[in-house]
N, C-alpha and C positions, 0 to 999 in steps of 0.2 A: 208325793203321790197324794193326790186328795180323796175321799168318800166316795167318788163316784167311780171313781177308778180301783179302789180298792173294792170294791161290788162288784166293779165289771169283771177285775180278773177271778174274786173267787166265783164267780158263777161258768166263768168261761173252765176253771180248772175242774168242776165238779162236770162240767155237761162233757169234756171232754176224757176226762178219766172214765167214762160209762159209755163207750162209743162201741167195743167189744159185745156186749150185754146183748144175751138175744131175748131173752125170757121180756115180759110183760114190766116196766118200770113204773117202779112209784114216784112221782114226783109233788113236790108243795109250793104253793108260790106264796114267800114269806113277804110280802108288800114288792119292792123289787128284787126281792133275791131267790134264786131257786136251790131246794137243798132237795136231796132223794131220800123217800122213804126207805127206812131198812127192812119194813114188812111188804112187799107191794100186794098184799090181801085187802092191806088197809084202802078202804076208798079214800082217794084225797080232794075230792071234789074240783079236779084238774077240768078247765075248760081250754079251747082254743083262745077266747076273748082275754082270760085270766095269762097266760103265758105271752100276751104281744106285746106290751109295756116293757115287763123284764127284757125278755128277749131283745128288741130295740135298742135299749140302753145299755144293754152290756156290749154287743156289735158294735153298736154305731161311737162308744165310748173307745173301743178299739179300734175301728177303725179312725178316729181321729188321730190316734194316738199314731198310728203306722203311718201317717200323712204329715207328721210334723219330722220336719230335718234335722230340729233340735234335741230329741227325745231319742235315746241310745235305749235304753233299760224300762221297763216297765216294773217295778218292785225288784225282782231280780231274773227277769225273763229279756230275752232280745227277742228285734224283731222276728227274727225266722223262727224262735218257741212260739212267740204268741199268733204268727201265721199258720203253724199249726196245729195249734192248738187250737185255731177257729174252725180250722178243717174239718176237726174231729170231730168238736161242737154243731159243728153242723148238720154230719151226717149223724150224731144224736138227735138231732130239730127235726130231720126229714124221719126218725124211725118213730117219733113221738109225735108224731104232725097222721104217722099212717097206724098208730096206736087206738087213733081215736074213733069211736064208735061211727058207723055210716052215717046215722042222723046229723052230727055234729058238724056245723059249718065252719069249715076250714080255709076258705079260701083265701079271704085276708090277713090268713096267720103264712101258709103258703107264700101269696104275694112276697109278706115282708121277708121271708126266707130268702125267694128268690131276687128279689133285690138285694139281698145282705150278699148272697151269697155272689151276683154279679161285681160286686164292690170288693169282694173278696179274691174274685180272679183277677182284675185291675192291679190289684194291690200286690197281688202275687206276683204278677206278670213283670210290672213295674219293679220290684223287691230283683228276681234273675236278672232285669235286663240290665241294672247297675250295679252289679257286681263286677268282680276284675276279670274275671274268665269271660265274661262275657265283648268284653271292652279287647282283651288281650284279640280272642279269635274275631272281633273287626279290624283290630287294627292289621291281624296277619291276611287277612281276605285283601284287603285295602293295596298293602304294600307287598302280597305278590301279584295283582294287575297293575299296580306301578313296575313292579319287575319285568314282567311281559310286556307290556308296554316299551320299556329299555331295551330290551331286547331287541324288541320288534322295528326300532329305529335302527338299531347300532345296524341292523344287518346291510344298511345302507351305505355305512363305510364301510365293511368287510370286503378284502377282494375272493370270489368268486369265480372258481374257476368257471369259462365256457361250457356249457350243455352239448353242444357238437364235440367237444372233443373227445365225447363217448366214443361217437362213430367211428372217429379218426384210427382208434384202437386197432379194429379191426386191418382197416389198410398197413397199419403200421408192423403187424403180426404177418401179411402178406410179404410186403417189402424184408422181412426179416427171412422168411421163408426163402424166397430170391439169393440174400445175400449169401444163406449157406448152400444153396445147390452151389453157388459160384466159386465157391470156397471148394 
């Protein structure tokens, strides 16, 4: 695991451990890495412009990471930790994103959210669909309209009783009736 990737997760584990947190958060942005203040009285001179860099390069550092075949473990997290653990982190981004004073222009902090966060369902979605469960209930969908399908042939060798022979019932109950007056 290299420098940039050791940045990315601890920032992903610090934004995601404070996802709970309703009160007003302090945050610092230490050149790329975010750590939380433990006073949040303290101003930490948090702007939107200051948090897009960071932010960017811890996602998009995870996201590469969940995009390579070859890569099992991130330090010692799998993919489905570190997918949700982006989750969390994210919905810290968007409470930190509506933290910030009305004057303060947000939008291209926003933007790269909502692009991360598009990337992030992708990735999810992709993560379920190749799993075994996933793969087992195609394969049962598959091979019971093969099934019915089988079925729905064979019925063509099967013999079949006649559809009239319903009728015939009746007359045969009549004739029966006959036989025992005779009797």
């Amino acid at each position: 695991m290299n420098d940039l990737d050791t940045i990315a997760l601890t920032n992903i584990k610090c934004l995601s451990r404070h996802k709970d947190e309703t009160e007003r958060l302090g945050w610092v942005v230490d050149d790329v890495s975010l750590q939380r203040l433990d006073d949040p009285s303290i101003d930490s001179g948090l702007t939107p412009s200051s948090l897009e860099y960071p932010l960017f390069l811890t996602f998009q550092r995870l996201l590469d990471f969940l995009r390579e075949d070859n890569r099992v473990l991130l330090g010692s997290h799998t993919n489905r930790e570190v997918l949700y653990m982006m989750e969390e982190a994210l919905q810290t981004c968007y409470h930190i994103v509506e933290e910030f004073p009305e004057d303060a222009d947000t939008s291209r902090l926003s933007l790269i959210l909502q692009e991360i966060d598009d990337h992030h369902s992708v990735i999810y979605e992709w993560y379920h669909r190749d799993r075994l469960c996933h793969k087992v209930s195609l394969w049962m969908v598959e091979t019971f309209d093969q099934w019915v399908m089988s079925f729905a042939e064979c019925r063509k060798y099967l013999y079949l009783p006649d559809v009239g022979g319903v009728l015939d019932t009746e007359s045969d109950s009549e004739s029966d009736s006959e036989s025992k007056k005779e009797c």
